[in-house]
DRENLUM-499563 format. One record per residue: x, y, z of N, C-alpha, C in turn; chain; residue in three letters. Coordinates in steps of 0.05 Angstrom, whole numbers. Layout:
BEGIN
n_px;n_py;n_pz;ca_px;ca_py;ca_pz;c_px;c_py;c_pz;chaine;residu
X;Y;Z;X;Y;Z;X;Y;Z;A;ALA
...
//
This chain:
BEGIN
n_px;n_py;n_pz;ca_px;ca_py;ca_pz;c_px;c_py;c_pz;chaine;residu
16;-24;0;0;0;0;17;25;0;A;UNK
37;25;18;53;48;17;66;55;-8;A;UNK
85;33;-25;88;35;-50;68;52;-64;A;UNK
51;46;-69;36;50;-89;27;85;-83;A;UNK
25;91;-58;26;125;-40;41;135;-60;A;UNK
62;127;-53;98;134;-63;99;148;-89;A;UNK
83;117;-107;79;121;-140;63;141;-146;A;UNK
39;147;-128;19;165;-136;38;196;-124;A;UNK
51;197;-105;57;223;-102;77;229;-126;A;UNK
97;215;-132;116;220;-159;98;220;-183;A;UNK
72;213;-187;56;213;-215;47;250;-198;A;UNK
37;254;-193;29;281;-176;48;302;-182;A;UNK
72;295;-177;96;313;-181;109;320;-208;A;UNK
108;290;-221;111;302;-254;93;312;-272;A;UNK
63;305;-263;46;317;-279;43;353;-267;A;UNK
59;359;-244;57;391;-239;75;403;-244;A;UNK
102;388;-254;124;395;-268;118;398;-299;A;UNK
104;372;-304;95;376;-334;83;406;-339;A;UNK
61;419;-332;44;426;-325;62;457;-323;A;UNK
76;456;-306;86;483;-301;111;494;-333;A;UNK
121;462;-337;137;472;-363;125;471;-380;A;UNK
102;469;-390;83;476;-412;72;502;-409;A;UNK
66;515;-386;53;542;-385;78;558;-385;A;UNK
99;564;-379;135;567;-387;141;569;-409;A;UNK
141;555;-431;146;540;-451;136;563;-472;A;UNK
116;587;-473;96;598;-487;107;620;-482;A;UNK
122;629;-452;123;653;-447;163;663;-443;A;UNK
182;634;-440;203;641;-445;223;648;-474;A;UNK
232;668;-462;258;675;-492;286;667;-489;A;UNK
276;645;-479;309;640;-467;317;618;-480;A;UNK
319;605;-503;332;583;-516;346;558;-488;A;UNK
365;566;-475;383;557;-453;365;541;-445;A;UNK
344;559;-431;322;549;-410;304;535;-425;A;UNK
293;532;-448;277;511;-458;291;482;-468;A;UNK
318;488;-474;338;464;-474;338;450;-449;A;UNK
337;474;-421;348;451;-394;322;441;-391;A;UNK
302;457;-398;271;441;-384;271;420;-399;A;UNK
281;411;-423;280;386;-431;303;374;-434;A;UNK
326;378;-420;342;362;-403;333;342;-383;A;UNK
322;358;-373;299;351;-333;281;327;-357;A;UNK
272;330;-376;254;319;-376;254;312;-405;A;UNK
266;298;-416;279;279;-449;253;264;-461;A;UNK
243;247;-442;224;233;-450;196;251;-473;A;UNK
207;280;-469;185;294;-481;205;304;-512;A;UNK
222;297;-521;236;312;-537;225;296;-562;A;UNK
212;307;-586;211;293;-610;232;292;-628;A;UNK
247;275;-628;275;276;-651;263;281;-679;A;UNK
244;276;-689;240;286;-715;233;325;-719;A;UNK
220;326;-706;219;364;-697;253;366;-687;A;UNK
267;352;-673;290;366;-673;306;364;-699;A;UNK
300;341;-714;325;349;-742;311;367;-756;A;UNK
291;376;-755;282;400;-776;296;425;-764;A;UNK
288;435;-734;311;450;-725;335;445;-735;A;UNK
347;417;-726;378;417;-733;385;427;-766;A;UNK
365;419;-786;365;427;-812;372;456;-821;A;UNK
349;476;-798;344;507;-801;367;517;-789;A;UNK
383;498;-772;406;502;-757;433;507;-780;A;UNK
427;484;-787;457;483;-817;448;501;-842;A;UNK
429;506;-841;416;524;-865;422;558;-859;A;UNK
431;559;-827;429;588;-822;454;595;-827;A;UNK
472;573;-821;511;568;-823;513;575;-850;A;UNK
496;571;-875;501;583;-899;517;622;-910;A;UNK
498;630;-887;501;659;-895;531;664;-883;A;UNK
547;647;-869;566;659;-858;589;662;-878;A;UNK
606;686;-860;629;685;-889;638;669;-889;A;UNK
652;667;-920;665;645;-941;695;638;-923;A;UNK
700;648;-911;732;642;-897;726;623;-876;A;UNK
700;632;-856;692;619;-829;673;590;-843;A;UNK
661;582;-856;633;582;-878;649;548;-868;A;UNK
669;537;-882;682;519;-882;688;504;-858;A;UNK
698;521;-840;704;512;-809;675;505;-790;A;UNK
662;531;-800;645;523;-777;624;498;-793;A;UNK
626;495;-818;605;465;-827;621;439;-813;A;UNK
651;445;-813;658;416;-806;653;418;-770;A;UNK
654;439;-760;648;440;-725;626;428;-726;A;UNK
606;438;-726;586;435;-735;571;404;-745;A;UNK
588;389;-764;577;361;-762;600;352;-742;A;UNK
619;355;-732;631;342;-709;613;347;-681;A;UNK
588;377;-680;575;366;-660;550;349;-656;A;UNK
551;335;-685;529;310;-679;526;293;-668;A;UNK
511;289;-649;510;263;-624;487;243;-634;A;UNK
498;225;-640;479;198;-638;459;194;-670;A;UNK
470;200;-685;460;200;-709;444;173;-715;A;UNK
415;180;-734;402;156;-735;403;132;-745;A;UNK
422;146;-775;440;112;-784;458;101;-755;A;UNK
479;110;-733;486;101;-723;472;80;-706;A;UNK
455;94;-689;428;79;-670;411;55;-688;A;UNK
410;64;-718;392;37;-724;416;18;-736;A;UNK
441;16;-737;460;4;-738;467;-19;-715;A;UNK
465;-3;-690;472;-15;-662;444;-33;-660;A;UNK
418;-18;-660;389;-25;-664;395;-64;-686;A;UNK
405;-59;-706;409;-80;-721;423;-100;-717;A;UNK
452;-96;-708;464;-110;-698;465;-125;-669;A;UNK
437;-112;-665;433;-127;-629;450;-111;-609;A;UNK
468;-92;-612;478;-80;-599;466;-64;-563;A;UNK
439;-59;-575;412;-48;-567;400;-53;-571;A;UNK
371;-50;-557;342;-53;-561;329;-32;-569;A;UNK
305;-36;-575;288;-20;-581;286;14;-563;A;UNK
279;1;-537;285;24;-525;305;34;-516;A;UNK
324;24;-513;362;41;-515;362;57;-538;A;UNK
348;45;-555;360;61;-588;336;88;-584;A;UNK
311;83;-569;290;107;-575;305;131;-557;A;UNK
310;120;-532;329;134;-507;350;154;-528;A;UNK
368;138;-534;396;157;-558;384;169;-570;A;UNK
364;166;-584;348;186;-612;348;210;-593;A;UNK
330;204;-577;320;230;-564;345;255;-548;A;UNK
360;233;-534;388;246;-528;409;260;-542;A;UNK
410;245;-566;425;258;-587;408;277;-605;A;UNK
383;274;-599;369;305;-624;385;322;-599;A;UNK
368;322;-574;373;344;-561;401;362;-552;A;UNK
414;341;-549;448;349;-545;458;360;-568;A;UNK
449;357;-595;462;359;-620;448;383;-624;A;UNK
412;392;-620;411;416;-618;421;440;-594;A;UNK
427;436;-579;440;450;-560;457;456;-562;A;UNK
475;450;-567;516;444;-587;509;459;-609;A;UNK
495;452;-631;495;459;-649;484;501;-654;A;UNK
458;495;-634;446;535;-628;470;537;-622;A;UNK
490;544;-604;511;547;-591;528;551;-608;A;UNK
533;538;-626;559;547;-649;551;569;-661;A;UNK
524;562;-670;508;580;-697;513;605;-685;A;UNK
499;610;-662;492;633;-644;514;647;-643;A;UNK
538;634;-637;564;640;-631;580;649;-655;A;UNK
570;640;-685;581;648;-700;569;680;-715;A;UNK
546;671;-712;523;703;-723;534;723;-696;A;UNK
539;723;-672;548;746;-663;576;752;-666;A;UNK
593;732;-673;621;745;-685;616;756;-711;A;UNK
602;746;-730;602;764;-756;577;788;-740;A;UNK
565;787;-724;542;826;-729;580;836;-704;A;UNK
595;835;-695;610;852;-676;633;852;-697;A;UNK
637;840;-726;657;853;-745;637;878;-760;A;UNK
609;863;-771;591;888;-795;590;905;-769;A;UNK
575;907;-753;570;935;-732;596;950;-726;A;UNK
588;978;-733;600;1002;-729;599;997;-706;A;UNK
627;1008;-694;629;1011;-664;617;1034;-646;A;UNK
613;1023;-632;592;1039;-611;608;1061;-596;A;UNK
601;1066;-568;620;1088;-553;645;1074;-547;A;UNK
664;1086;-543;687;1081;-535;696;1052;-555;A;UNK
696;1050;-580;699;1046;-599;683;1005;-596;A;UNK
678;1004;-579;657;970;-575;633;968;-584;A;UNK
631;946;-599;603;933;-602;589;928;-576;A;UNK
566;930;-573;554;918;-549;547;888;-549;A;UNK
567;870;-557;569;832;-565;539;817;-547;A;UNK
545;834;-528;524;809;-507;498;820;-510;A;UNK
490;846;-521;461;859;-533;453;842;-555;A;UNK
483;838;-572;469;819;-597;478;793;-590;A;UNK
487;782;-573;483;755;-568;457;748;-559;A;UNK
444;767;-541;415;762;-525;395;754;-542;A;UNK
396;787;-566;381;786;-589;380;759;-610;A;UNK
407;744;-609;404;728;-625;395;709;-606;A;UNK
394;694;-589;390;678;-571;354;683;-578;A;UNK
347;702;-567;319;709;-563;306;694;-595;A;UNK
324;708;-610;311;705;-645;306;678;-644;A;UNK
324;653;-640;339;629;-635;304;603;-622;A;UNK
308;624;-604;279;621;-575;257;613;-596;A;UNK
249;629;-603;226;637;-618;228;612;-643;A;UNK
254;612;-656;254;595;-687;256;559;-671;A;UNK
266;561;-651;263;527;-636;229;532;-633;A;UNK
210;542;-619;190;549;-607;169;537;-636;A;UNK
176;559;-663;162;542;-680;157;523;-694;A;UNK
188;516;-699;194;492;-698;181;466;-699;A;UNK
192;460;-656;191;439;-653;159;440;-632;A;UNK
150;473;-630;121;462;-616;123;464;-585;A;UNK
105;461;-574;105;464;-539;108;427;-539;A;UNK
138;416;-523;127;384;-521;115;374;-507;A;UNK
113;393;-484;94;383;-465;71;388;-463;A;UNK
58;392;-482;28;395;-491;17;375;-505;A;UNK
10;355;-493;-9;333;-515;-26;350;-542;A;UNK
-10;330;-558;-30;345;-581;-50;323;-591;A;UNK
-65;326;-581;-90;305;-574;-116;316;-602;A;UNK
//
């Protein structure tokens, strides 16, 4: 009997966690913070909504200059985690099961989008702090347009990949 208390208070707790990062989820601009809420909580990550991100992700690496353009594509596929030929490889060879391999999918969309915003992000505010005229005392303000791009970032994961913790029933 107590068991079962136990189970119902932990079903109680993640459905008010669920619950709280779905009403969250609508109103943050924080890229970071919608990555860790589904850190805490993987089981909600759709790997197919994340390679379309990851797609819009390598598609944005296009515009960068022709000198950087090269480096950062090969960074860039060096931060891919858990790729799906790999998993249905292991998946094939018995390596894993079914659910080890669903577990990696979901771990490696999400790690590989997180790595991946992170470069991009990282690379679009080194090229706007070369184009931007310098500000007072001859500086870019880097971390105004890091925010801005972050925020932009927020918003393009958001349409993306959808609220996950919202049954779409």
């Amino acid at each position: 009997m107590k068991a079962n208390s136990q189970q119902q208070v932990r079903l109680n707790q993640y459905r008010f966690q669920q619950r709280c990062f779905a009403e969250h989820w609508h109103e943050c601009n924080s890229l970071v913070c919608m990555l860790r809420m589904l850190h805490r909580a993987p089981e909600f990550v759709n790997p197919s909504r994340f390679e379309r991100y990851i797609d819009w992700l390598r598609q944005e690496l296009i515009t960068t200059r022709v000198g950087l353009l090269e480096l950062r594509r090969s960074d860039f596929e060096t931060l891919m985690i858990g790729s799906r030929e790999s998993i249905e490889s292991d998946l094939l060879a018995n390596r894993i099961d079914g659910a080890e391999a669903e577990r990696r999918g979901r771990l490696g969309a999400l790690w590989t989008a997180h790595r991946c915003s992170d470069l991009v992000i990282t690379t679009k505010v080194v090229e706007a702090g070369k184009d931007n005229p310098r500000g007072r005392k001859g500086h870019t303000d880097l971390a105004a347009i890091e925010l801005t791009c972050r925020e932009e970032y927020a918003a393009k994961f958001r349409e993306i990949v959808g609220n996950p913790f919202v049954s779409e029933s």
